[in-house]
C-alpha positions in Angstrom: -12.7 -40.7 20.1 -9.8 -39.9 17.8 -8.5 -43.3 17.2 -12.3 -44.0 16.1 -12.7 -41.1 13.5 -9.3 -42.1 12.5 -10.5 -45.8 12.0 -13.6 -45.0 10.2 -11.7 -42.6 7.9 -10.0 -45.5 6.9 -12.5 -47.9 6.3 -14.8 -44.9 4.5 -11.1 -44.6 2.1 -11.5 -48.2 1.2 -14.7 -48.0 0.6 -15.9 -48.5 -3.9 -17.3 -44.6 -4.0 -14.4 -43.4 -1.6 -13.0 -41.8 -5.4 -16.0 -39.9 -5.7 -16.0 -38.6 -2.7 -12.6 -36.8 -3.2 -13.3 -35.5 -6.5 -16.0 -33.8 -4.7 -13.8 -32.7 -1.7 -11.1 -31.6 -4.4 -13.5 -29.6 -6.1 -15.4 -27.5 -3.3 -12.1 -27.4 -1.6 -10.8 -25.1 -4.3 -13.7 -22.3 -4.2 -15.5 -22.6 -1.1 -15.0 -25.7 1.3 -12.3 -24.5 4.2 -11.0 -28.4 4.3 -8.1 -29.7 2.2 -8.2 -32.9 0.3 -5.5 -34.6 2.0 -7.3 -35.7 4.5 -8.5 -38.2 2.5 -5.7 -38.6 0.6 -3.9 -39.9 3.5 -6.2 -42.6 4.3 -7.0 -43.5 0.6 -3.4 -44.3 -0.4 -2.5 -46.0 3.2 -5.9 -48.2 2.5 -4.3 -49.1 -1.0 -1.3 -48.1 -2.2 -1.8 -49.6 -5.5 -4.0 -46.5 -6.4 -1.8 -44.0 -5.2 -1.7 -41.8 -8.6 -4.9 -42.7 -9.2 -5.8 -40.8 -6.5 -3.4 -37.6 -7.0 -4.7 -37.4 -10.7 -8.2 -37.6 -9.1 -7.5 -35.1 -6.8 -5.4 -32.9 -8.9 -8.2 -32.7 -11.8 -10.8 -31.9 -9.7 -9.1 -29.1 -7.7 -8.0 -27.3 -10.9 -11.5 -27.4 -12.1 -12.8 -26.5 -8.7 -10.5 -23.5 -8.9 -12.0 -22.8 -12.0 -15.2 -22.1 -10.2 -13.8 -20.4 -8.1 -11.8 -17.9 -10.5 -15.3 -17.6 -11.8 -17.2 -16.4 -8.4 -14.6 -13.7 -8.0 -14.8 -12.9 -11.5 -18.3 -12.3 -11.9 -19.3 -11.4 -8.6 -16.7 -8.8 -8.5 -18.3 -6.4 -10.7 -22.2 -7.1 -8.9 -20.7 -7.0 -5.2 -16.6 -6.4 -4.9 -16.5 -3.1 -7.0 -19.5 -1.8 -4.6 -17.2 -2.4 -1.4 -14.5 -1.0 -2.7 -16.0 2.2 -3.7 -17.7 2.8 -0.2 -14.2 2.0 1.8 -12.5 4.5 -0.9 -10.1 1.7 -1.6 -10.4 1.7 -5.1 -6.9 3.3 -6.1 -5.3 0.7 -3.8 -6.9 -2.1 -5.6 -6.1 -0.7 -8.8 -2.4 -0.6 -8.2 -2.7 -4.3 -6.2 -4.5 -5.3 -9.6 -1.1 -3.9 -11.1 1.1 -5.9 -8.9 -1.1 -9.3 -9.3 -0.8 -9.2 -12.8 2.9 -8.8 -12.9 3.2 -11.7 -10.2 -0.3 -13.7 -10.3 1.2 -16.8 -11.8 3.9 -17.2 -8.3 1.0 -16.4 -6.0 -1.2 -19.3 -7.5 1.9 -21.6 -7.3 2.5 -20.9 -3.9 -1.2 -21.2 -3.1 -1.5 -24.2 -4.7 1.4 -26.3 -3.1 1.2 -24.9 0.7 -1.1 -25.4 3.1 -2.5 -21.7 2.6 -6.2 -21.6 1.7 -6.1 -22.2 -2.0 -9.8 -20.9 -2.0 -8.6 -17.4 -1.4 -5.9 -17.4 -4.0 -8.7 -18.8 -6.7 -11.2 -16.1 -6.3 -8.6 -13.7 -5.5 -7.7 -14.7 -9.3 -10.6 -13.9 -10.3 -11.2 -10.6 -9.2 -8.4 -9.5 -10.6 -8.5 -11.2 -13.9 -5.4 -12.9 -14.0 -5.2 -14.7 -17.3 -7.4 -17.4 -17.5 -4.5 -19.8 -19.0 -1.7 -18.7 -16.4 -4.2 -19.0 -13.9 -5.2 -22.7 -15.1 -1.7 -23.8 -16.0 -0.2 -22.3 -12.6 -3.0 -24.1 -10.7 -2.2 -27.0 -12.5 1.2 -27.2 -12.1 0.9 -26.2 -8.3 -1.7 -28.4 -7.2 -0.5 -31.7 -9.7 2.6 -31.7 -7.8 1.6 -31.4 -4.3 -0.9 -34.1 -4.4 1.6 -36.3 -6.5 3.7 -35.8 -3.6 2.1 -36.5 -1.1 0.6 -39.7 -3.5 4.0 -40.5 -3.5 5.6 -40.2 -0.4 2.5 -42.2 0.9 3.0 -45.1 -1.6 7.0 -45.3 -1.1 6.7 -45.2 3.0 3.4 -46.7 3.1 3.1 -48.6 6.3 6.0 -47.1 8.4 4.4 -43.9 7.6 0.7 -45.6 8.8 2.4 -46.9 11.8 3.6 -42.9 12.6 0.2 -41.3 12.1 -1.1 -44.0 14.1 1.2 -43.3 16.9 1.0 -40.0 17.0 -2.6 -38.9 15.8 -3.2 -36.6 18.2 0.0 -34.5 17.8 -0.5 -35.2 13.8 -4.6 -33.6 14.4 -3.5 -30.7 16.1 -0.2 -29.8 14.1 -2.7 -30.0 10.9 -5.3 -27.8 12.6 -2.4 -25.1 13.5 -1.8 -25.2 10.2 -5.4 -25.1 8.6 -5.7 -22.0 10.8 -2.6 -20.5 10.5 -3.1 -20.2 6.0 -6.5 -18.1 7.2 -4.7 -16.1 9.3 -2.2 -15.4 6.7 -4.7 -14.4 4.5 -4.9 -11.0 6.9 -1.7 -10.4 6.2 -1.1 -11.2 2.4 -4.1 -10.7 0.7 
């Protein structure tokens, strides 16, 4: 059943409106969507290497705007909803002096965010709520996100098909070492957020 998903990824990554389709992914994935871009990515670029950056300026544009969105939902739905919550659990000092600390440091949390596999979503509203600067935020996410998907663009159009040839062999170890880590970025969000 995997090799089949796997080979209709592919073809679906070859098909004309597979761009589209990751400029939507991209986007969503940066404010709401819980799965990361690079699973189409990887089949995009392995279905035609010749649009390798293509697809990491794609991606990369569409997740810094998407993380636009999503600086904007914890922005503006921080005073309606997030202010509310904190008042009742009396954490209100706390967030005050985390607001402090964010501010001093928001810029390397929206790097790190943005090149790991950690949940950028979280890092974007987070952003938000705390009104880091609108133009560290976009020029951090930026930065971040450009190179990880230019890297992975890259990596994927240098290696091309030995690298096809590895995921192929070893899908199933490849699917559950991506889900660990898909899991593991939301459980870290208990810890570091």
């Amino acid at each position: 059943m995997l090799r089949a998903l796997y080979d209709r990824t592919l073809r679906i990554a070859g098909h004309r409106h597979a761009m589209s389709g990751l400029a939507a992914v991209s986007f969503v994935e940066s404010s709401v969507f819980p799965i990361p871009p690079d699973i189409l990515i990887i089949p995009m670029v392995l279905a035609d290497r010749t649009r390798a950056w293509r697809v990491a300026f794609v991606c990369t544009l569409a997740s810094v705007l998407g993380g636009l969105l999503g600086y904007a939902i914890g922005y503006y739905l921080y005073d309606t909803v997030g202010q509310a919550v904190l008042e009742f659990y009396g954490y209100t000092d706390k967030f005050a002096d985390f607001r402090t600390f964010y501010a001093e440091w928001g810029f390397w949390f929206v790097m790190a965010a943005g090149l790991t596999p950690f949940p950028y979503k979280v890092i974007t509203i987070t952003s938000g709520v705390l009104a880091l600067n609108p133009f560290t935020f976009l020029i951090a996410s930026a930065v971040s996100r450009g190179a990880r998907f230019y890297i992975v663009s890259a990596l994927l159009w240098y290696f091309g098909p030995p690298i096809r040839a590895l995921i192929e062999k070893h899908l199933s170890w490849l699917t559950v070492i991506f889900f660990v880590l898909l899991f593991g970025g939301f459980v870290a969000i208990k810890y570091v957020v």
